[in-house]
N, C-alpha and C positions, 0 to 999 in steps of 0.2 A: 389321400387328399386332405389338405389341411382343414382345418375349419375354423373358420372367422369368431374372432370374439364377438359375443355377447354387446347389444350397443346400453350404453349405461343410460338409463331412463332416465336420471337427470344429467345435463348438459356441466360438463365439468367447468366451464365457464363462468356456471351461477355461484352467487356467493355462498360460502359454506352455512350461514346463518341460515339458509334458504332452504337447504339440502335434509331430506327426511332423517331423523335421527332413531335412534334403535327402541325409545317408548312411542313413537309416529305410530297412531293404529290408520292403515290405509282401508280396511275395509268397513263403508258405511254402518252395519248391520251392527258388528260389534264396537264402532264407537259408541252407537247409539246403548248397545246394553251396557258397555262399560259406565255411560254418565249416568245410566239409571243404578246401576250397582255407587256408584260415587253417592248419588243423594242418599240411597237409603243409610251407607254407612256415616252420611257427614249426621243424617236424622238421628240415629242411635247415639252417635258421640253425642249431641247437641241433648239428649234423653238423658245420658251417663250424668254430664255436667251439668243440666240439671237441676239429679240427684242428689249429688255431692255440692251442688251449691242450695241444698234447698231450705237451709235454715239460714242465711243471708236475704234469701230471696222472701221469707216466710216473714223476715225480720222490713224487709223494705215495703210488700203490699199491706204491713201491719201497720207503718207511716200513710199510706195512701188511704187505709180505713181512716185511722186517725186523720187526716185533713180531710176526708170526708166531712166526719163527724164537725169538725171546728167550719169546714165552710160551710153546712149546714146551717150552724148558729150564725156564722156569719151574715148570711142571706136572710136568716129572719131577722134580724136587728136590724138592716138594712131596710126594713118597711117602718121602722116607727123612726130610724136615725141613719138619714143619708149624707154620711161622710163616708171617708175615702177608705177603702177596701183593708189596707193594713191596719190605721185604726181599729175597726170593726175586728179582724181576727185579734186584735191585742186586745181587748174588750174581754172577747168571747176566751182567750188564755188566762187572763186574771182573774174572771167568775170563776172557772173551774178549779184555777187553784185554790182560792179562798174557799169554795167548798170544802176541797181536800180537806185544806188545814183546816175549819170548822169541823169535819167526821172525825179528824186525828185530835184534836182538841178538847174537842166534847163529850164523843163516844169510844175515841180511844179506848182510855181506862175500864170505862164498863164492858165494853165489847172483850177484850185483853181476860179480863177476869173470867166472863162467863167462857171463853175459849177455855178456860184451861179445866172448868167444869164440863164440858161435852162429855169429854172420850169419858170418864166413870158417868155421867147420866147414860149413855149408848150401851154401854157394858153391862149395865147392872139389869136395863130392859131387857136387854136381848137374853141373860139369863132369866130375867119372869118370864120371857116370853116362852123360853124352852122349857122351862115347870109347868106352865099351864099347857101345853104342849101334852107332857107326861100322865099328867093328871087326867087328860080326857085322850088317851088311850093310844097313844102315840110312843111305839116302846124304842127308846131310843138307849143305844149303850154311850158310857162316858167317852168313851175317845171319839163318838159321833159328837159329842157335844165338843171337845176339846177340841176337835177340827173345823166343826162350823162356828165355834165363836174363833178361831184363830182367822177364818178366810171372814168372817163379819169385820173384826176389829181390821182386819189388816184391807178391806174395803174401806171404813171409817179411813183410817190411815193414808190411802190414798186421797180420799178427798182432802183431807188435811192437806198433806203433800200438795198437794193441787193447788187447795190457793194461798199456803205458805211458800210457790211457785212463784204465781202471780203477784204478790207483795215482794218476793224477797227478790227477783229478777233484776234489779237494781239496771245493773248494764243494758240490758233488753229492753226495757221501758223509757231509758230515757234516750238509746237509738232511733227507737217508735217516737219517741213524741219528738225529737229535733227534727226528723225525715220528716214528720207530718206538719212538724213547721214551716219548713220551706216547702213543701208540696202547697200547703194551704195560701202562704204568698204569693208565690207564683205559678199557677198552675197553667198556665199559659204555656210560659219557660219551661218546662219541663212535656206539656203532649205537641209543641212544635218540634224540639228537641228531638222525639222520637218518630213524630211524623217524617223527619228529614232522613230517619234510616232507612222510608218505606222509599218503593218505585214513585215513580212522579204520578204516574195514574193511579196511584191507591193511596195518595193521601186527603184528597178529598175522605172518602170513604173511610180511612180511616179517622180524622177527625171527626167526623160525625159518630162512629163508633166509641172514641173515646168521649164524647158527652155523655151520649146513652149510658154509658157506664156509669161516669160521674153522678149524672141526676138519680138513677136507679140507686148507686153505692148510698148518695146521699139517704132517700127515704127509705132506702132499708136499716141504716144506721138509728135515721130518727124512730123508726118504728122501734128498732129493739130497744133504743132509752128510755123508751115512753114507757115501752111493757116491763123492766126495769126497777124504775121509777114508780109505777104503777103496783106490781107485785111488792115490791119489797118493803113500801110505805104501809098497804094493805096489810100487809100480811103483820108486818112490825106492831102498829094501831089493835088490829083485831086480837091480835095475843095479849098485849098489853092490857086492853081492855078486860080480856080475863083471870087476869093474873097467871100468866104463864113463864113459868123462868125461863131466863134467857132469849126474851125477846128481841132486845134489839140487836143480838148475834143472829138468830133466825129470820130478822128480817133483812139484815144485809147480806147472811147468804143465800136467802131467795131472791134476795134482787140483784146478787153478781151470778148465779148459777142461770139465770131466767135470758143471761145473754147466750147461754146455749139452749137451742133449740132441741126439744123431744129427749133431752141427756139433764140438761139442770134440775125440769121441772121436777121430774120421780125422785132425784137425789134429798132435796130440798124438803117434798113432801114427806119423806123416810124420814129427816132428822127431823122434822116438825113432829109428826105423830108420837116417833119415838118418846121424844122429852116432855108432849102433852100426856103423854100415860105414865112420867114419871110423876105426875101430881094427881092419877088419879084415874077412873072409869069415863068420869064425863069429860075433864078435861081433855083425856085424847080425844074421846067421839068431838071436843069441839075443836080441836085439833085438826081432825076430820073434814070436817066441816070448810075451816078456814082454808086449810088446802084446795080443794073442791072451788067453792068459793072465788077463792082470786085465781086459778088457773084456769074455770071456766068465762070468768073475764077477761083475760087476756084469749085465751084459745079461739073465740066465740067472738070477740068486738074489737080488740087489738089485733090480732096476727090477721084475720081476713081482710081488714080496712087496710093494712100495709100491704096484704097480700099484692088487692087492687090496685096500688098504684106502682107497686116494684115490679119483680120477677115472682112468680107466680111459682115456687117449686114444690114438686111431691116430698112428705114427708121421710118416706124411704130413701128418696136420694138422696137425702139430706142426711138422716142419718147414717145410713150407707159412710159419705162421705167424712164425717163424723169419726165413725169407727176406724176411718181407714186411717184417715190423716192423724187422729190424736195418736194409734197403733207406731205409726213412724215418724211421728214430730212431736210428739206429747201435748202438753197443753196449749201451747203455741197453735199447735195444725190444729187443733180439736176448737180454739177459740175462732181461726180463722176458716175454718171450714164450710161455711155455708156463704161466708161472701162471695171466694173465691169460686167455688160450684155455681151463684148467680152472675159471677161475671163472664165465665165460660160459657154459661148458658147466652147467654147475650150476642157474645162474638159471634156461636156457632149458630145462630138464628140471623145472625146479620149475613155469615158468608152467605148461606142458606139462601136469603134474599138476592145478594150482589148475583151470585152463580145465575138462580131464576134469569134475572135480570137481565143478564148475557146471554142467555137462552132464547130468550124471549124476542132480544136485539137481532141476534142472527138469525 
């Protein structure tokens, strides 16, 4: 007996557009794992790229610091001189450059000089230091020595490197400071901009997110100028005051180092002492002293007063993030690394919120 074909589930009548095609998954269960397998792998790529875009990206939130810092200044000019908002950031762009060229003018020279005195003042301590060492019972062989002052200088040498980084970055810095240009005029234009890539129900929420950010970015910026500004004039003054060579190099690397957090301060305080004991017993003890001194002002009345009104973060995570980011961005990550950790922080307190919220609703 014969046997009838098979009837074709779909109607050959319908158009071929219509008709299931050979990627068609017809069973519920694994379409569904299928689009959860599609997210994770679109997550990872989106991870990869990233990765590989993460010094463009490191270079753009490093403009958005920077128009921080200038709309900052902006907004406080704005209380004694209320004119119109470009004005005011052109203001706040001219003061700073005249500073510049005031440090490069005036302190140039002298700073230039005592730079090239460091590395033999660091070398020649770090060998008394290892004598006096020997002398009170410390039996160390020469290739012990010959490896620890090679891993010493060659620490000094990175610092050097570090911020002949930061100076000589040329391209990087003036990426950073034209992105923070336009970020600073129009910041509007630019978190509407991105509001419009969100869902229509998460741009409320997202705007409000991106203020939070903004105003947090802002007084965390202001706080680390202050402390800055603060250290480095201190510390500059108080060495001066006691005749210590090389002051005003010591005090502009305590007050560019002092913009890293739990990493500048020890760095700063090591060159300090070192070159206060190259003139002497008490010198370094007041060396000592001045270190101690201005980083328990800033630790103690600066960083908790900003703490208060920013993001409030644990110092481990901090420098956790620190180590990790300077490890694979160099100084770039390592300079931006605790904004970016306070901005994270913020988002994942807001979702934190929104989620409750929804919770709370249903």
């Amino acid at each position: 007996m014969a046997t009838e074909p098979a009837e074709d589930p779909i109607p050959s009548n319908r158009p071929s557009s219509h008709r299931a095609g050979p990627t068609d998954i017809s069973d519920p269960l694994f379409r569904h794992e299928t689009k959860r397998a599609f997210v994770w792998i679109g997550m990872a790529a989106l991870f990869a790229l990233t990765v590989f875009l993460a010094q463009p990206l490191l270079v753009i939130f490093g403009g958005m610091v920077f128009a921080a810092m200038v709309d900052g200044g902006a907004r406080l000019l704005e209380r004694v001189l209320p004119i119109r908002r470009g004005a005011r950031v052109g203001i706040v762009l001219l003061l700073t450059a005249a500073f510049l060229a005031w440090l490069a003018y005036f302190a140039g020279s002298q700073i230039a000089a005592q730079a090239a005195e460091l590395p033999a003042t660091i070398q020649s301590q770090w060998l008394r230091a290892v004598s006096w060492l020997q002398n009170h019972g410390f039996a160390m062989r020469n290739r012990d020595l010959q490896g620890m002052a090679q891993e010493a200088m060659g620490g000094v040498a990175q610092v050097t490197r570090a911020v002949g980084g930061i100076i000589g970055a040329v391209t990087t810095l003036i990426l950073i400071v034209v992105l923070g240009i336009y970020f600073a005029l129009e910041p509007r234009l630019y978190r509407r901009g991105l509001a419009w890539l969100m869902p229509a129900d998460r741009r409320d929420h997202f705007e409000t997110t991106a203020q939070l950010m903004g105003s947090s970015l802002r007084r965390l910026m202001a706080g680390r100028l202050l402390g800055m500004v603060v250290e480095g004039t201190a510390a500059w003054l108080l060495l001066e005051l006691y005749g210590v060579p090389m002051a005003a190099l010591l005090g502009l690397l305590t007050g560019l180092l002092a913009f890293l957090p739990n990493i500048g301060a020890p760095i700063s305080g090591l060159l300090m002492i070192l070159v206060g004991f190259s003139g002497g017993t008490d010198m370094g003890l007041y060396c000592i002293a001045v270190y101690l001194t201005v980083h328990t002002v800033d630790g103690y009345l600066i960083v908790p007063m900003v703490a208060r009104r920013t993001v409030d973060l644990a110092p481990a995570l901090v420098l956790g993030a620190q180590l990790i980011m300077g490890a694979l961005f160099g100084i770039l990550g390592l300079a931006l690394a605790d904004p970016i950790v306070a901005m994270i922080k913020i988002w994942l307190e807001r979702e934190a919120a929104r989620h409750q919220a929804e919770d709370m609703a249903s």
